[in-house]
N, C-alpha and C positions, 0 to 999 in steps of 0.2 A: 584710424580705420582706413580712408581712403581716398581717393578722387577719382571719377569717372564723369565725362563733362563733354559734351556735344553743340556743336552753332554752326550754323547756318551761313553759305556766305555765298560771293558769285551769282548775286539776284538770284537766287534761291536756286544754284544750279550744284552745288557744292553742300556737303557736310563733313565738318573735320569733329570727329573722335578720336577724345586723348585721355590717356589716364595713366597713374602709377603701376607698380607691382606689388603693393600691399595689398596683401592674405591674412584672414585668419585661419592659422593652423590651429589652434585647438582654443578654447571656452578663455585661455588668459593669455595667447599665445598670438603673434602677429610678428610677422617676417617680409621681405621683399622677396616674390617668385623668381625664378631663374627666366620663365617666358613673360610674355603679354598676355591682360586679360581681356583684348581686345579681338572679335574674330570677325569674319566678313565667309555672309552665306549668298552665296550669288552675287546679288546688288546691294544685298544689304547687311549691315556691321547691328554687333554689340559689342556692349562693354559691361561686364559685371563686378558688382562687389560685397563682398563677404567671404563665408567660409571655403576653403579652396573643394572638400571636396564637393559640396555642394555644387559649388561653380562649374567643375566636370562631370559632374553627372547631369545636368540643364544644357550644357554645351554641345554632348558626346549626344541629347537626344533630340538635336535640332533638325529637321531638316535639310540635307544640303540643295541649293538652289530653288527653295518656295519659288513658285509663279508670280506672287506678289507680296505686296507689302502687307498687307489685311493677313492675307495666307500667313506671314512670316512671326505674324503678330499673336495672333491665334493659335497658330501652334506651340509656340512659347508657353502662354498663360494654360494651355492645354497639360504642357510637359510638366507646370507648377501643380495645378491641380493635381492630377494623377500622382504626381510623387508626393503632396501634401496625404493626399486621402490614404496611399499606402501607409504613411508612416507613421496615419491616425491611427489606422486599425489593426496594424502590428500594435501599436503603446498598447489598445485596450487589451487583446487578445495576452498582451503576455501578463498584465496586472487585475486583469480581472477574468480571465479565462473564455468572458463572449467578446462576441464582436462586438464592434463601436454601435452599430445599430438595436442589435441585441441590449447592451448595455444600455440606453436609453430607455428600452421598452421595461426592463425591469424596476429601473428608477421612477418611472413616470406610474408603472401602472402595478406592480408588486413590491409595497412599500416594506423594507425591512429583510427583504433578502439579503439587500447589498450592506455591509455595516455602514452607516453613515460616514464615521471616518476615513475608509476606503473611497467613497463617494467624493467626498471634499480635497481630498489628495488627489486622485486621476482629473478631477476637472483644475483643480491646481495647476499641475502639470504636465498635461496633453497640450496645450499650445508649445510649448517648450521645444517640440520636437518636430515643428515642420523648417522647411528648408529654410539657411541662414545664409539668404543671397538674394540682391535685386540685382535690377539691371536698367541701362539705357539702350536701348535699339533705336536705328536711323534707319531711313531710306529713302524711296520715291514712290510715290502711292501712281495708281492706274492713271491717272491726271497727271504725272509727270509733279509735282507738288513734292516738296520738303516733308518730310517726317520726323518727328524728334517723342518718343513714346517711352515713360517711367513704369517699370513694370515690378510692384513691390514683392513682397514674398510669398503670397499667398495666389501672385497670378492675375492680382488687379491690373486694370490698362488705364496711363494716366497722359492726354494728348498735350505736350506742352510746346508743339510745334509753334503757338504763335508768341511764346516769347523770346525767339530765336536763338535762346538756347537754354541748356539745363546743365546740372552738376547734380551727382548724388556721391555722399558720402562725408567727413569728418570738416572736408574743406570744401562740402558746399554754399556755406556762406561767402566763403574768401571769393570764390570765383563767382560767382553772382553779382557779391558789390562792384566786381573788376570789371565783371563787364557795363552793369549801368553807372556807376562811377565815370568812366573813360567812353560813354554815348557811342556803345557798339551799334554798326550800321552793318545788316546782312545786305547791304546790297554792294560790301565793300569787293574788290577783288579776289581771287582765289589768295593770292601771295600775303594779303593785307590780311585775311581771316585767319591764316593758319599760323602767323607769326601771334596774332591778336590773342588765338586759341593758345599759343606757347606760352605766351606772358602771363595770360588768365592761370593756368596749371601754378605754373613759375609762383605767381602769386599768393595759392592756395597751400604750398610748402610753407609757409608760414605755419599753419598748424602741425604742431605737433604729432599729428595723428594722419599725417601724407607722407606718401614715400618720394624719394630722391628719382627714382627712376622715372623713364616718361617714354610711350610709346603713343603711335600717333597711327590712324587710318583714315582716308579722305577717300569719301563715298562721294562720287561726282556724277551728275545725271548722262545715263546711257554709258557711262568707260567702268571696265573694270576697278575695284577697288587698290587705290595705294596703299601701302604700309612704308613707314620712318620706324624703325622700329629702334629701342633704346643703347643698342649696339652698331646702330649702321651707323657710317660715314657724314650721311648726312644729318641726323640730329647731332653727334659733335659739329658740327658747321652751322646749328640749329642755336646750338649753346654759345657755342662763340659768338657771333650775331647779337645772341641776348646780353653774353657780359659784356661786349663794344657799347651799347645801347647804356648801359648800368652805367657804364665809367663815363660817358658822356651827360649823363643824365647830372652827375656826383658833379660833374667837373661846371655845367648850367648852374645847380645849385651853388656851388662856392666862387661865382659871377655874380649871382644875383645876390647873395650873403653880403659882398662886399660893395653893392651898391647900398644896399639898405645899411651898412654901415656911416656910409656916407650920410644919410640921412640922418641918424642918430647923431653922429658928430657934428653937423649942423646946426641939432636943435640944441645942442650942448654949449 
């Protein structure tokens, strides 16, 4: 599926958004996109994951530059709803000929117009067909304060700012144990977060169902938003960094292998 994964760093002055380029393009179909699914509207970033065209049609009706965080929030789970509700009441209109309201009023209150069977099938499958995409949105609320907000598909708001960070998708467990596994501290520095944030990702390719790619946005209180994005300069410098770390780690390991050696030969 994918990874999309947000924390908090810089004594709450900083948020790094990172994630793959895994899309699903069609019902059995998942690819790496050619862009980032990650966008920044004013001060404040999302990252989505699911079905691409979904993902552009929720993106394309954002507001650019909300006033605030609340604003930015809101009008998201607004752009869910409304494109939920259309694409309720297109399904009923084309398999039952009334509207979705319509269609209630006859079920509930003229038993026997509708054939039961046809009944049983549209409620079947009418969920089927609203949008196949969440998201994570960051920013700074009117207090200057960390935001970190899980917005599911239907346009729910879910505040998971005070676990100082979140992950949604195939490799959200990977990055979740990585960060309380490894006692992540958001009050760590900007430099220590966002390497912290790479590793975390790093870690979540473990699953089979995370893409190779990684693009990065750091929303920092009052500065415009950075992008690392998976072709710049600097995330290869980003990568390097992390295989130095890897070969180092490998090479601690087969030090301390060879002392516990010792040990054994001892007891021998």
């Amino acid at each position: 599926m994918t990874i999309i994964q947000a924390s908090i760093c810089a004594s709450n002055k900083a948020i790094v958004l990172i994630g793959d380029r895994l899309v699903t393009v069609s019902e059995i179909y998942e690819a790496e996109a050619k862009s980032q699914k990650l966008y920044d509207f004013g001060l404040f970033g999302i990252g989505f994951a699911g079905t691409l065209s979904d993902i552009i049609s929720v993106k394309d009706a954002i507001l650019e530059n909300p006033p605030t965080f609340s604003n930015f929030i809101e009008s998201i789970s607004k752009i869910y709803n409304q494109e939920n509700e259309t694409r309720e009441d297109s399904f009923f209109k084309r398999y039952s000929l009334l509207d979705k309201q319509e269609f209630k009023e006859y079920v509930q209150h003229d038993e026997g117009k509708i054939p039961e069977d046809v009944i049983e099938w549209i409620y079947a499958n009418f969920h089927s067909i609203r949008l196949e995409c969440i998201a994570v949105a960051v920013g700074f609320n009117e207090k200057k304060e960390p935001q970190i907000v899980f917005i599911n598909q239907f346009g729910d708001q879910f505040n998971q700012t005070e676990s100082n960070h979140c992950a949604i998708g195939s490799g959200e467990t990977f990055s979740d144990v990585f960060f309380d596994v490894n006692e992540y501290d958001p009050y760590c520095t900007l430099d220590q977060g966002l390497f912290f944030a790479f590793r975390a990702k790093k870690s979540a390719e473990a699953h089979i169902g995370v893409g190779q790619n990684t693009d990065i946005v750091i929303i920092e209180l009052n500065l415009d938003p950075v992008f690392i994005l998976n072709e710049s300069a600097e995330m290869r410098k980003l990568e390097e960094i992390y295989k130095n770390e890897r070969v180092n780690i490998y090479d601690l390991y087969n030090d301390s292998a060879q002392k516990v050696k010792g040990i054994i030969d001892e007891i021998r």
